[in-house]
N, C-alpha and C positions, 0 to 999 in steps of 0.2 A: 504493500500500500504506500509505503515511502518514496518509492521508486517511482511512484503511477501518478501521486500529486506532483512528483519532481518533474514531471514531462510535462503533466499539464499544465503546471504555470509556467514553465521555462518556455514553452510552446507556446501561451497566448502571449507573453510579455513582448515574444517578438512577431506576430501576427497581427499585435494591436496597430504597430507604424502602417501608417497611409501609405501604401503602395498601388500600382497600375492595376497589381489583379485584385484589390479591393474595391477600388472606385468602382473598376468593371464591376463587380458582383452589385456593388451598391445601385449602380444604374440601371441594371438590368432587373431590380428587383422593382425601383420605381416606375420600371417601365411596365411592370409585368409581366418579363418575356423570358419566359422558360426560367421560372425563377429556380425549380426546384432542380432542373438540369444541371443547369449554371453551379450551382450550390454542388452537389451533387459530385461533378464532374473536379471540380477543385479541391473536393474535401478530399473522394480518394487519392489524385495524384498526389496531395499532401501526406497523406498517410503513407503510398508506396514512397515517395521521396523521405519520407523520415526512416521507415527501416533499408530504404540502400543505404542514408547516411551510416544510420547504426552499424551495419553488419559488412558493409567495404569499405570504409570511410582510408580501413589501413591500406586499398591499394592506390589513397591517392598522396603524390608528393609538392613536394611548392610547388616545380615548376609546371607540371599536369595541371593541377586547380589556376595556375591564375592564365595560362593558355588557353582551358576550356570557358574561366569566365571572361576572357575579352571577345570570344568568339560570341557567347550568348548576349554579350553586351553587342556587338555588332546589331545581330540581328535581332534582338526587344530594340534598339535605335532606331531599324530599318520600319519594326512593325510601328513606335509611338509614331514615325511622324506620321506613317499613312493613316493611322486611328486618328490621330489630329484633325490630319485635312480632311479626312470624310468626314468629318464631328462641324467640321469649318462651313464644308458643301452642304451639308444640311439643314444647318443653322435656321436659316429663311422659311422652312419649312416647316408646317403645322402639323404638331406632337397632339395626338388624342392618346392620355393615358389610361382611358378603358378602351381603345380598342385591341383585337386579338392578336395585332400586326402579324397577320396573315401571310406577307410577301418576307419577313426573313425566315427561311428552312431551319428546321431543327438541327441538320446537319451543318447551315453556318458557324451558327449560334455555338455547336458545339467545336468548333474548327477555332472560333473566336478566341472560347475561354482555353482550348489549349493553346493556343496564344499567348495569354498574360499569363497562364501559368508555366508551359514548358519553353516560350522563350524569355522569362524573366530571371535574370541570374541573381535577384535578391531571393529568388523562391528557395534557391539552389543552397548558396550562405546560408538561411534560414535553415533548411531540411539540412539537406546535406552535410553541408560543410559545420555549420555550427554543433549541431546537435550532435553529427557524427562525431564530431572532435570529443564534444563533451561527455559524452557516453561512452570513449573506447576503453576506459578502465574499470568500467562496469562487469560484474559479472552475468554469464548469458541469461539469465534466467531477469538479473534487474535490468539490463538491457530491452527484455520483453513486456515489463513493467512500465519502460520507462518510454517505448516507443506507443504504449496503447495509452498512458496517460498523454502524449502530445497528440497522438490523433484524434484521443477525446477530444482535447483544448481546441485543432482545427477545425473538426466537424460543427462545433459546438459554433465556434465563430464565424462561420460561411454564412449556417442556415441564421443565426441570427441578424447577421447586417442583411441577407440577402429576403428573409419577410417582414424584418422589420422594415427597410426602404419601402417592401410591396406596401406595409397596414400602414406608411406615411404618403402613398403615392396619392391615393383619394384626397387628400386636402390639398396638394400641389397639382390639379388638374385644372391649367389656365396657360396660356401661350405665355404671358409673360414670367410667371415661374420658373416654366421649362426652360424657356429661354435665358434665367439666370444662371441655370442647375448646370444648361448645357455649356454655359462660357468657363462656370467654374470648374466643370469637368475639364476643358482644356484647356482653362490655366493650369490647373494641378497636372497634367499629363504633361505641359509646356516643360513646368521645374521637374520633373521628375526625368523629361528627356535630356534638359540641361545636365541634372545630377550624370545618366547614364554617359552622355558624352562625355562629359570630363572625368567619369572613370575610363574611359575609350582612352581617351589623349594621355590620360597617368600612367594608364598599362603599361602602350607604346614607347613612354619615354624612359620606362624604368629600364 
């Protein structure tokens, strides 16, 4: 039991920071759209990403980890700004937040969220690298403790930002709302592409 709260708060402490795949899940709740997908589809990656970190974490060395995170920092780069400018292009357009949106497929939606989540290399830090670090002198048994208390903490935190937005989306159903929701969605996407590039440009120069 020691081992299982040690995942879960260790787990939500670093789930709580505002990252791209949180906004996503945030947005997508308020919009209504596949919330439980959405929710769903990131909890479990988060879960497999916490016991790869647990249980390989020893075949990764410096220079492996920061290799693979400047490759995933490329391409989260590549996917914020297009997320951006489609966020940009649609702007002008009227958001009804009870309709079914009909015209995005389930298979987008679910292409989307692997997206923020399998091309984001804070995902990665967080599961992987962190966790893994932190847990390799665990013994196996608290290691399985210690990764079902973090996948608690994730799960727990998906579905909750991802219906709480939905049970806040009904009072925010007005063009000009949305249309604050949508700017500050990409401002927040803006710094956080900012953040990624200059981890791009730190890698390279190191």
């Amino acid at each position: 039991m020691e081992f299982l709260l040690l995942g879960f708060f260790t787990s939500l402490s670093l789930i709580l920071a505002i990252g791209a795949q949180n906004i996503f899940v945030i947005e997508q709740g308020l919009k209504k759209q596949y919330t439980f997908i959405v929710c769903f589809v990131c909890s479990i990656s988060d879960c497999f990403l916490i016991f790869v970190g647990i249980f390989l974490f020893y075949f990764f060395d410096q220079y492996f980890t920061s290799t693979i995170e400047l490759i995933f920092n490329i391409l989260l780069l590549l996917f914020l700004v297009y997320f951006i400018y489609s966020k940009i292009k649609l702007k002008s357009k009227r958001i009804d937040l009870n309709q079914n949106f009909k015209k995005i497929s389930l298979i987008g939606i679910i292409f989307k969220t692997f997206g923020f989540t399998y091309l984001n290399p804070h995902v990665y830090s967080d599961t992987v690298f962190f966790l893994g670090n932190f847990s390799k002198n665990f013994l196996f048994n608290d290691k399985i403790m210690f990764g079902i208390g973090a996948s608690i903490a994730s799960t727990f935190f998906f579905f909750f930002i991802g219906y709480a937005s939905s049970y806040f989306s009904k009072y925010l159903n007005s063009k000009k709302i949305w249309n604050t929701i949508n700017w500050i969605i990409i401002f927040l996407m803006s710094i956080i592409t900012l953040y990624v590039l200059r981890e791009i440009i730190y890698s390279i120069n190191l």
